[in-house]
DSSP file (Angstrom, degrees, kcal/mol; ACC not computed):
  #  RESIDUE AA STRUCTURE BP1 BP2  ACC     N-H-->O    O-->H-N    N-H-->O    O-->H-N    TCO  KAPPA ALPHA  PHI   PSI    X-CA   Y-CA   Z-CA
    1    1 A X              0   0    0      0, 0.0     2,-0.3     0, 0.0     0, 0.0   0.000 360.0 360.0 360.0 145.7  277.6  193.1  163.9
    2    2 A X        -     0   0    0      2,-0.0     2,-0.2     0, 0.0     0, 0.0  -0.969 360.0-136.7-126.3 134.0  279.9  195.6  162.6
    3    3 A X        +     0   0    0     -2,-0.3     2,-0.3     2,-0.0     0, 0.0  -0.474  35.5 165.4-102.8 161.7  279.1  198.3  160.1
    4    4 A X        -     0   0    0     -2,-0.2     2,-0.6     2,-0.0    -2,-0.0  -0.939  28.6-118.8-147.8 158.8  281.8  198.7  157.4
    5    5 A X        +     0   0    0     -2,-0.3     2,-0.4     2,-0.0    -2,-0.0  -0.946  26.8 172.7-119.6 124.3  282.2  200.3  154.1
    6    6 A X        -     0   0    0     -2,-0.6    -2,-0.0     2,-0.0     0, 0.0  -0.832  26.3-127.5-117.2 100.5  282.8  198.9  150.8
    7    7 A X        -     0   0    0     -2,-0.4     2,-0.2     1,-0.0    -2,-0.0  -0.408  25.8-179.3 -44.9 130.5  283.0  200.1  147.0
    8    8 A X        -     0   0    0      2,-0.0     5,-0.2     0, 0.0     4,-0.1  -0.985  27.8-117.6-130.3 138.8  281.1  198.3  144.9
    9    9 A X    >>  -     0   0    0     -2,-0.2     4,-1.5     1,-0.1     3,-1.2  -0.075  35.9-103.9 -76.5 172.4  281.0  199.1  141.2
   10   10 A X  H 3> S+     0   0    0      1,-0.3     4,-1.6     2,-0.2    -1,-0.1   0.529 108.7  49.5 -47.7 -26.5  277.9  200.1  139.8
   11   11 A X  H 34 S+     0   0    0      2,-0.2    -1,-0.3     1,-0.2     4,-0.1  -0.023 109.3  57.2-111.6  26.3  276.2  197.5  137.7
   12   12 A X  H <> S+     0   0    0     -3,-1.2     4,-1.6    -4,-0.1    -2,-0.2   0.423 107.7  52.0-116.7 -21.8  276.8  194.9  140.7
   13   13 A X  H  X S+     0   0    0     -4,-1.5     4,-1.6    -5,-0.2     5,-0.4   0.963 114.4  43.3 -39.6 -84.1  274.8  197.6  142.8
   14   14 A X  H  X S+     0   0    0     -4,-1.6     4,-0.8     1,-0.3    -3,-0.1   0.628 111.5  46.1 -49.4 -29.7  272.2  197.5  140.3
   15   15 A X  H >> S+     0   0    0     -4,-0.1     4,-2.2     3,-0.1     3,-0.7   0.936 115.2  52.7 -76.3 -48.0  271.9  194.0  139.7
   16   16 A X  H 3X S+     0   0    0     -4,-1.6     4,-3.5     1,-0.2    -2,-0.2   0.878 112.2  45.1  -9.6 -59.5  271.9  193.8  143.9
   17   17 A X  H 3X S+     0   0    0     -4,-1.6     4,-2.3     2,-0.3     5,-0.3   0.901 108.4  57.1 -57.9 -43.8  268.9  196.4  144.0
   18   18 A X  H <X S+     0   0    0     -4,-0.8     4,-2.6    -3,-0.7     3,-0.3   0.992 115.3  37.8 -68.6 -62.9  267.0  194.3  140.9
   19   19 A X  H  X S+     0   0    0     -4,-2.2     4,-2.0     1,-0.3    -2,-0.3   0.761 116.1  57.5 -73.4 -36.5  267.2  190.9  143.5
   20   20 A X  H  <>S+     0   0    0     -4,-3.5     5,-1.2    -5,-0.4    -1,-0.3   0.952 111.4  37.4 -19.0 -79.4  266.4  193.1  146.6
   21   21 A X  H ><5S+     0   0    0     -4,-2.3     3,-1.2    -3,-0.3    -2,-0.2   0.957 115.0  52.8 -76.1 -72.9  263.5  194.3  145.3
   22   22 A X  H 3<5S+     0   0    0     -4,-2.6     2,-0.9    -5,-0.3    -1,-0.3   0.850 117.2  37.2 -30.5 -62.0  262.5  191.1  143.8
   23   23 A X  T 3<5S-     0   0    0     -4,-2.0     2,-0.5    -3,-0.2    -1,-0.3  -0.352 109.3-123.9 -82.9  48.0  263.0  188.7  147.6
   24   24 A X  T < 5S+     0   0    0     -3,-1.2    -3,-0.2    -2,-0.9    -2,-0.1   0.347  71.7 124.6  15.0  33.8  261.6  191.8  149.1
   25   25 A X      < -     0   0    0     -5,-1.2     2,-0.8    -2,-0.5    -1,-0.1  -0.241  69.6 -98.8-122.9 172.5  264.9  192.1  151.5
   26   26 A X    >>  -     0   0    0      1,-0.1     3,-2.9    -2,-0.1     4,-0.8  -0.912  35.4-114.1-107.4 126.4  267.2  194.9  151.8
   27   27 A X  H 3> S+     0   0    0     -2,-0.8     4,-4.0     1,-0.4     3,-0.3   0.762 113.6  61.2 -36.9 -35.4  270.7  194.6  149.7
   28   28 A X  H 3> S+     0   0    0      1,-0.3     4,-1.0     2,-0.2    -1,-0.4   0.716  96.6  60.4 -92.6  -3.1  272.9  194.4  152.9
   29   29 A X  H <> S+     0   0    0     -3,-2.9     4,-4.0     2,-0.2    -1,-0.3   0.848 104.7  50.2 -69.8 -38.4  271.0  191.2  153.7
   30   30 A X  H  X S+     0   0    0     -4,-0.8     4,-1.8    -3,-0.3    -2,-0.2   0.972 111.4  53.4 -82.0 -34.5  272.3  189.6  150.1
   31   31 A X  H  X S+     0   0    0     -4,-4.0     4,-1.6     1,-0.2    -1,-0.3   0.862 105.8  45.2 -74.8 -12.5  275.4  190.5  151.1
   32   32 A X  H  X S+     0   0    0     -4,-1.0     4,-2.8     1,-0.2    -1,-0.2   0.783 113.8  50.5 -56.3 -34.5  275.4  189.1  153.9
   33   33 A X  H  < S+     0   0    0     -4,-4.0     4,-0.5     2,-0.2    -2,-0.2   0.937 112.9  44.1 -55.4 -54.7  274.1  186.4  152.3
   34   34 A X  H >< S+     0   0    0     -4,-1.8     3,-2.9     1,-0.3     4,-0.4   0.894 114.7  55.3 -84.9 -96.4  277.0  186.3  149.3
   35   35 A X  H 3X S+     0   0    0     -4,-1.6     4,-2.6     1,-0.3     3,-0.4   0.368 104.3  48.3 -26.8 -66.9  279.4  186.8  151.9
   36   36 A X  H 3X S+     0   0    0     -4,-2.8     4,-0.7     1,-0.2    -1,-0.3   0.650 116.7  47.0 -35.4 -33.3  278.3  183.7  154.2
   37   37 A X  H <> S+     0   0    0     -3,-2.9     4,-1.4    -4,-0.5    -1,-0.2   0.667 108.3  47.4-122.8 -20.7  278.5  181.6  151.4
   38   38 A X  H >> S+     0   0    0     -4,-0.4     4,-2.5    -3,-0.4     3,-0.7   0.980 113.6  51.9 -54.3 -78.6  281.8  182.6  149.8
   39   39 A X  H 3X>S+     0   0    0     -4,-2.6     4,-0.8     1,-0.2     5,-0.8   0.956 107.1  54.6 -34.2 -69.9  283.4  182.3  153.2
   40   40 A X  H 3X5S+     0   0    0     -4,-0.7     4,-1.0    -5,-0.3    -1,-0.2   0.951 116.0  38.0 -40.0 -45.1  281.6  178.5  153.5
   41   41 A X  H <X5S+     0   0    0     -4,-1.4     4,-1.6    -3,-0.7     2,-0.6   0.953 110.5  56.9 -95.2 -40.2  283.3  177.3  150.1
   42   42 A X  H  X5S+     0   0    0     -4,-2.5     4,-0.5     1,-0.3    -1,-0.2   0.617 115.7  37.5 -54.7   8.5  286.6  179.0  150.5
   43   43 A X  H  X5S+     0   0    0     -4,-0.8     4,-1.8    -2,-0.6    -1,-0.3   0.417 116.5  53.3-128.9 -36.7  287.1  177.0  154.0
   44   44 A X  H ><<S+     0   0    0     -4,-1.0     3,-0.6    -5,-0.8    -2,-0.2   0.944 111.7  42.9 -62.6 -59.9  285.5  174.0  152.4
   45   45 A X  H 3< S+     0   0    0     -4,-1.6    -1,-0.2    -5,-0.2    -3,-0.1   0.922 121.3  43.1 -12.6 -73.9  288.2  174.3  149.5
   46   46 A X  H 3<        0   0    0     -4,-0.5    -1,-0.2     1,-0.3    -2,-0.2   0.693 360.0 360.0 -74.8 -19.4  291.2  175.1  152.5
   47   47 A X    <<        0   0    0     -4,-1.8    -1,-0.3    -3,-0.6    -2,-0.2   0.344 360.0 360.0-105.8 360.0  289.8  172.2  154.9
């Protein structure tokens, strides 16, 4: 895994933090999550 840096504006932090705290998980897990799953319909879309 490779660590990387992104800006992300503030009130997409904060909703992040809110569902963190809610699934008990750590924020860079939902992004991984978001991420995975963006990537999955953009290739379903291109294939």
């Amino acid at each position: 895994m490779q660590r990387k840096n992104y800006y992300i504006p503030e009130p997409i932090v904060e909703d992040l933090e809110e569902i963190a705290n809610e699934r008990d998980v750590p924020v860079a897990e939902l992004v991984r999550q978001a991420l995975a799953e963006f990537i999955k319909r953009e290739k379903a879309k291109a294939g």
